[in-house]
ROFIMAR-726628 format. One record per residue (C-alpha): x, y, z. Coordinates in Angstrom, 2 decimals. Example, Ala and Ser with C-alpha at 12.3 -4.5 7.8 and 13.67 -1.06 7.14 Angstrom:
REM residues 2
       c1       c2       c3
    12.30    -4.50     7.80
    13.67    -1.06     7.14
//
This chain:
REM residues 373
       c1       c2       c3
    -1.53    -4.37    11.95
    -3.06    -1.69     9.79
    -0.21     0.81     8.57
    -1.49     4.06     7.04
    -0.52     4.99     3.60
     1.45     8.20     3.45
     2.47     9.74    -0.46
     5.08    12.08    -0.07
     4.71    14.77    -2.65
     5.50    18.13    -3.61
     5.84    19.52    -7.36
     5.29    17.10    -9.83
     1.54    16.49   -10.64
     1.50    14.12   -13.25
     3.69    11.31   -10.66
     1.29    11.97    -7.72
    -1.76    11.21    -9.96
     0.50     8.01   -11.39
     1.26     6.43    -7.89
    -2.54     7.42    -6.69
    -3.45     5.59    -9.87
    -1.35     2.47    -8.83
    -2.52     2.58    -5.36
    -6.10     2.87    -6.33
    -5.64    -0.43    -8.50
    -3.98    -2.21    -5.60
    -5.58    -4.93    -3.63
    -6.57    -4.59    -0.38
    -8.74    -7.08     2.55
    -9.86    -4.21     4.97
   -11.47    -1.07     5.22
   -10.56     2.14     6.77
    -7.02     1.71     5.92
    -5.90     5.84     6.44
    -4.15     7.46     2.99
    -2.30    10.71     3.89
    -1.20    12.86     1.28
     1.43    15.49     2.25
     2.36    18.21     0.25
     5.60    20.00     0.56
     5.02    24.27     0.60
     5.23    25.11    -3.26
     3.96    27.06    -5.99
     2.00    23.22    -6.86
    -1.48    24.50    -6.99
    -1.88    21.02    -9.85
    -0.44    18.67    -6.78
    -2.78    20.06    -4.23
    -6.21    19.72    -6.99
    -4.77    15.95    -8.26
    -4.51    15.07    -4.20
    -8.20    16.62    -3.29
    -9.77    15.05    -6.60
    -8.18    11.24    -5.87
   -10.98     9.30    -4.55
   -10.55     6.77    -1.84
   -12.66     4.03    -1.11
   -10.71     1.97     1.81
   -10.54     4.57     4.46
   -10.12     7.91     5.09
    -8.08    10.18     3.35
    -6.31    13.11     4.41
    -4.40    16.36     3.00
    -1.62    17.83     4.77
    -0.40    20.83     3.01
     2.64    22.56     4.67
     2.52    26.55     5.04
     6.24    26.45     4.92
     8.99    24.89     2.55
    10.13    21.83     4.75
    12.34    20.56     2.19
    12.92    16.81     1.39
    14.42    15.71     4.32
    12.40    17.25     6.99
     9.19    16.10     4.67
    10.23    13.00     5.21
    11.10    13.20     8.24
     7.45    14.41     9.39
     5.97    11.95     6.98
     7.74     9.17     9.24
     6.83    10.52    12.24
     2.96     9.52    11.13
     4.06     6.74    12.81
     3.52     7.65    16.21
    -0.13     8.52    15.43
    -1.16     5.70    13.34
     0.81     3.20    14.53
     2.53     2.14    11.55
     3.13     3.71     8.37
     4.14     2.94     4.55
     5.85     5.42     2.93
     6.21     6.22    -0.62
     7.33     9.15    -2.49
     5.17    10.50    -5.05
     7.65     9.34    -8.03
     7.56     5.65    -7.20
     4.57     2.85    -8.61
     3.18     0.25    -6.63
     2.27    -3.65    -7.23
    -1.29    -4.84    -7.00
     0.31    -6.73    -3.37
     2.04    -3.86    -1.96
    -0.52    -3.99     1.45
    -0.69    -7.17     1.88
     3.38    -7.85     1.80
     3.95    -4.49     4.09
     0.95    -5.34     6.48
     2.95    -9.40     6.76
     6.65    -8.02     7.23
     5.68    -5.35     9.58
     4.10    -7.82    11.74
     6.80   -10.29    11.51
     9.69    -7.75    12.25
     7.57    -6.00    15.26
     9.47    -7.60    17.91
    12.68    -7.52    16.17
    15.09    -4.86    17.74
    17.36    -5.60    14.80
    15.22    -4.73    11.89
    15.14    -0.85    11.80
    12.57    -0.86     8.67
    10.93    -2.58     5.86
    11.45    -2.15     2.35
     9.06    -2.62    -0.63
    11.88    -1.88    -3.43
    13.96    -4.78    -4.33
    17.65    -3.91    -5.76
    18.64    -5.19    -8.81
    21.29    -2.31    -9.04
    24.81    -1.66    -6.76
    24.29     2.18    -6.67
    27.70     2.83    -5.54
    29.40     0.51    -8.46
    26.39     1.45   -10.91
    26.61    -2.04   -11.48
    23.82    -5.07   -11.88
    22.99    -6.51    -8.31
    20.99    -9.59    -7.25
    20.48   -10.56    -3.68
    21.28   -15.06    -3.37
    18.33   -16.44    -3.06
    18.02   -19.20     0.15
    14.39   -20.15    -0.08
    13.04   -17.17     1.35
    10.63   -14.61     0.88
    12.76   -12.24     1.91
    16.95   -10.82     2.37
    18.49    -8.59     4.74
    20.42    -5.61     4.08
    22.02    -2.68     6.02
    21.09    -0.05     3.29
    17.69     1.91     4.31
    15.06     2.24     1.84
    13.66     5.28     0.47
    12.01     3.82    -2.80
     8.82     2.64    -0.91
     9.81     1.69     3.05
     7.18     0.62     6.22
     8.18     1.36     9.84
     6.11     0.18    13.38
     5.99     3.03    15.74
     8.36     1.33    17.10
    11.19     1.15    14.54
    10.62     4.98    13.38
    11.00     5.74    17.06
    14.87     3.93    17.23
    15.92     5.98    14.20
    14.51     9.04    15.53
    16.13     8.66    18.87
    19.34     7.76    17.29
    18.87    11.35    14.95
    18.43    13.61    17.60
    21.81    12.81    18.81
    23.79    12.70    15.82
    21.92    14.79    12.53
    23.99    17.06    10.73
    27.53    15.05    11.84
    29.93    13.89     9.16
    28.83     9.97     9.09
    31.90     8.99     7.36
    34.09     6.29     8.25
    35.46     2.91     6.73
    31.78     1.36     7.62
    29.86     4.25     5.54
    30.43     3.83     1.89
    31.93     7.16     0.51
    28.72     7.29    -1.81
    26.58     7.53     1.21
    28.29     9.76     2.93
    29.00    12.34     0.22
    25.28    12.92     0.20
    24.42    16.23     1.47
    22.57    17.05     4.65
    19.26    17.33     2.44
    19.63    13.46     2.84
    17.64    12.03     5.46
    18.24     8.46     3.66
    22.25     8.72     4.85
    21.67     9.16     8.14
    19.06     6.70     8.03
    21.97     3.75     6.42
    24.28     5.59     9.30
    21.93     4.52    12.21
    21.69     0.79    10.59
    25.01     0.68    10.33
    25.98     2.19    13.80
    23.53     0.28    15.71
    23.93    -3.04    13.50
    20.20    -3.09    12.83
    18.86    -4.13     8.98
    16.40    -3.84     6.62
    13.95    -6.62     5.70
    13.71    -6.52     1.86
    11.82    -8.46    -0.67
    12.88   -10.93    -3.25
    10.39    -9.53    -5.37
     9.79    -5.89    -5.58
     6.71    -4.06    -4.52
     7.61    -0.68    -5.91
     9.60     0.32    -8.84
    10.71     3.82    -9.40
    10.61     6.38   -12.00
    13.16     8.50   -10.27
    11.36    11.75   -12.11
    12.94    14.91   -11.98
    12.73    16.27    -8.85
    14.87    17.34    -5.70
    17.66    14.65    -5.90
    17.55    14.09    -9.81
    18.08    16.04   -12.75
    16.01    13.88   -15.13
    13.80    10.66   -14.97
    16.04     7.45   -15.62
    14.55     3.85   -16.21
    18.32     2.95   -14.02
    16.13     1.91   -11.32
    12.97     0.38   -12.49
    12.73    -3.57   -11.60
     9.99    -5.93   -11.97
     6.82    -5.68    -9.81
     5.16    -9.13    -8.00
     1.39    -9.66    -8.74
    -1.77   -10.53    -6.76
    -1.71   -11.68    -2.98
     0.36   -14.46    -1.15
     1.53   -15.60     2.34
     5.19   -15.04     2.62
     7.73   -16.87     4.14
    10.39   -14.91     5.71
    13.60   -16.08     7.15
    14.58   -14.46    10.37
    17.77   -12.74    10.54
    19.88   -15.23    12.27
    18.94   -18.15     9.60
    18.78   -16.27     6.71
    21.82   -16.68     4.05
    21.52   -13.63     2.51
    22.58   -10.83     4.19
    24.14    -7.89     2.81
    26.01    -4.83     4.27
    26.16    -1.47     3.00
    28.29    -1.66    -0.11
    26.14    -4.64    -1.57
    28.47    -7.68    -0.30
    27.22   -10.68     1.05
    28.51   -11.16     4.79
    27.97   -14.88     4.69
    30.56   -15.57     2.14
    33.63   -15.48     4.82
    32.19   -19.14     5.78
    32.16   -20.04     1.87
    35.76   -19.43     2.16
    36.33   -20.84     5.56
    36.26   -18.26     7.99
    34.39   -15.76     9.72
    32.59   -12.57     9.17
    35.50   -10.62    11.59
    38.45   -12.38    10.03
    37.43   -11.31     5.98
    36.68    -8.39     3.76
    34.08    -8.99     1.05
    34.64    -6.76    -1.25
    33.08    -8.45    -4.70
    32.58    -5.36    -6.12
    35.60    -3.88    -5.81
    34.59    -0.90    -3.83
    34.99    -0.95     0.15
    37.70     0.35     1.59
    40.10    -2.82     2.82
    41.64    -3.15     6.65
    41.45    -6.20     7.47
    44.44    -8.59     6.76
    42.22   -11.04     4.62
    40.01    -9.90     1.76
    38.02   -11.24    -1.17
    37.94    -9.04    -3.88
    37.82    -8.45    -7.56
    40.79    -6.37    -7.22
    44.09    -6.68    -9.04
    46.69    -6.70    -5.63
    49.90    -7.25    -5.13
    49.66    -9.63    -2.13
    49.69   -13.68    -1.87
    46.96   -15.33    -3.51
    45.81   -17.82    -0.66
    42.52   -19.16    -3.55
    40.89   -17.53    -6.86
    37.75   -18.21    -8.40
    35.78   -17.39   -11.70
    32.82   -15.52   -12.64
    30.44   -17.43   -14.35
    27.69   -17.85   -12.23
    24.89   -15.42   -11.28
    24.33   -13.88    -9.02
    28.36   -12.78    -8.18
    28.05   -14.93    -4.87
    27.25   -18.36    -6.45
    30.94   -18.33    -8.04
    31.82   -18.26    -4.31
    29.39   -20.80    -2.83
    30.38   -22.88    -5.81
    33.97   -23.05    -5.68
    34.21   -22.06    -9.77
    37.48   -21.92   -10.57
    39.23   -19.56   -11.95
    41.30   -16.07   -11.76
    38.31   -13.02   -11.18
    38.11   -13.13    -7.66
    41.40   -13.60    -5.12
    41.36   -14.20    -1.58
    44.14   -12.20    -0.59
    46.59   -12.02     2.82
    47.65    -8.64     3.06
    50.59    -9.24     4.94
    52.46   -11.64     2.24
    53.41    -8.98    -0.45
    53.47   -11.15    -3.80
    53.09    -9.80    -7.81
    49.65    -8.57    -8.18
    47.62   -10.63   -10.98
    45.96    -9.43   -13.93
    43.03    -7.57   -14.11
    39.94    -8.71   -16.53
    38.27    -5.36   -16.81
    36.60    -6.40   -20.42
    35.31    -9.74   -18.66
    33.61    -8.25   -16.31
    31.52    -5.40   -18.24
    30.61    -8.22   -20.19
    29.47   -10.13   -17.49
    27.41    -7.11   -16.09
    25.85    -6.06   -19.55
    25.16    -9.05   -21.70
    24.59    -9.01   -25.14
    26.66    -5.63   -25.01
    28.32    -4.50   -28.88
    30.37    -1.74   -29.42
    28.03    -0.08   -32.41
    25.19     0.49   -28.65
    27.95     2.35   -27.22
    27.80     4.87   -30.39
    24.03     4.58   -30.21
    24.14     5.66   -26.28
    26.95     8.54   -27.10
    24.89     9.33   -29.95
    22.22    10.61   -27.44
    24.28    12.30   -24.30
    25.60    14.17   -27.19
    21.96    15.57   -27.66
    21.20    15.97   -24.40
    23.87    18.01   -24.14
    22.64    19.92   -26.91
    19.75    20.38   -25.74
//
């Protein structure tokens, strides 16, 4: 397994020359390892001289500049469809940074999820942020290398030939349909059709296939101004692993951390005694509830069949650990009962600590000047 680098890039010269940078300072144990640069159609004359003047000692390198304005998610699209030629691919957009490791990690999970028809991709970026909740995140850690989650990665993501090919199969029968449903988080699917990415958590979810992810991140991003954001934000930078190692990932079947689409941990129903089709996790308060049993952070008014308190970190370990206490109620839906009270306070505490009120003046202190301009 030798994937081929491709840097997806289009306007912004000074973040292609900062991921070439990080690339060039990565470690790598082979040769001729293929770098593609692809640059969108653009009045980016900078891009194209900072991609032609990178230097690249591992392999070959190659330009692809587009005589037409594909536009994010058809860039993308044709970046992942590399794939087919090379074999396998890693895939990072031109405002992300990589760790010394990157290869090596990407080059380990690809081969172990090869022969896996239900891992649909591999991600370098490790979440330590619920994006729907805008809320801190931490995947439980069970010994592995590794956790599972049915959310696609577009903040540094590997595909075989083979995996590309089952999302691009799925695509051609379903892009540009509304994806939304009680499976889809309504963050996901209020993305517009510029979005490859929610078609790409659509097909995951559809198809019950994952993602493998990383305990320890392997990209961080800048999010820079660009197509999908207004300004750069340090929201989604995370800590970067160093240097080479053997990893040892859990397949999906043993692993204990596995995590749908709106962040939740599916192996908490057996925490609470019952299985993944009998219970709603719904931790952070945000999925939309049908089933007649639910965990949730929510204030309700149903029966109260156990409660339990959040102390521990990350949210899960409360569970696993039977803490007690009266943040999190395990609810039956079909007993109507007076709905307990809610701990709002608590829990922004929890999420932020060390919070005080005079950094909220400090932080409205500079929208208000943003604003401004």
């Amino acid at each position: 397994m030798k994937p081929a680098i491709v840097v997806v890039a289009y306007n912004r010269p000074r973040s292609l020359n900062r991921i070439l940078d990080s690339i060039r300072r990565a470690q790598y144990e082979e040769e001729n390892i293929p770098l593609v640069i692809s640059i969108d159609h653009g009045d980016n004359r900078e891009v194209v001289e900072a991609a032609e003047r990178f230097s690249w000692e591992h392999g070959e390198k190659r330009i692809i500049r587009h005589t037409e304005n594909l536009g994010l998610k058809r860039h993308v699209l044709s970046c992942g469809d590399l794939a087919w030629k090379y074999g396998s691919i890693i895939m990072l957009e031109d405002d992300l940074y990589v760790a010394k490791g990157f290869y090596n990690y990407a080059k380990q999970a690809l081969t172990f999820t090869e022969n896996d028809d239900k891992i649909g991709g591999v991600s370098l970026y490790n979440h330590r942020f619920n994006v729907h909740k805008r809320e801190c995140f931490e995947a439980i850690d069970d010994g592995y290398d590794n956790w599972y989650f049915q959310f696609a990665s577009s903040w540094g993501q590997a595909f075989t030939e083979r995996q590309w090919e089952g999302f691009r199969e799925w695509l051609s029968e379903n892009d540009g349909r509304d994806v939304a449903g009680a499976a889809v988080p309504e963050n996901v699917s209020g993305w517009g059709e510029k979005s490859w990415l929610k078609y790409c958590i659509a097909y995951l979810i559809e198809t019950d296939r994952y993602f493998l992810y990383p305990r320890m991140s392997h990209t961080t991003n800048f999010f820079d101004e660009g197509t999908h954001s207004r300004r750069a934000q340090t929201d989604f930078q995370v800590p970067l692993g160093a240097g080479r190692k053997e990893y040892c990932f859990s397949g999906l079947r043993e692993s204990q951390s596995v995590y749908d689409s709106f962040f939740e941990n599916k192996r908490l129903a057996y925490a609470v005694g019952m299985k993944e089709k009998e219970v709603e996790i719904d931790l952070y308060g945000y999925r939309p509830l049908t089933k007649r049993y639910c965990l949730t952070m929510r204030s309700l008014p149903f029966d109260v069949k156990k409660s339990y308190g959040c102390m521990l970190r990350p949210l899960d370990q409360n569970i696993i650990c039977n803490i007690p206490g009266d943040s999190f109620f395990l609810y039956d839906r079909e007993k109507p009962a007076k709905a307990p009270k809610e701990k709002r306070g608590e829990r922004i505490l929890y999420f932020y600590r060390g919070f005080k009120v005079k950094y909220l003046f400090e932080i409205i202190k500079m929208r208000w000047k943003e604003r401004k301009g």
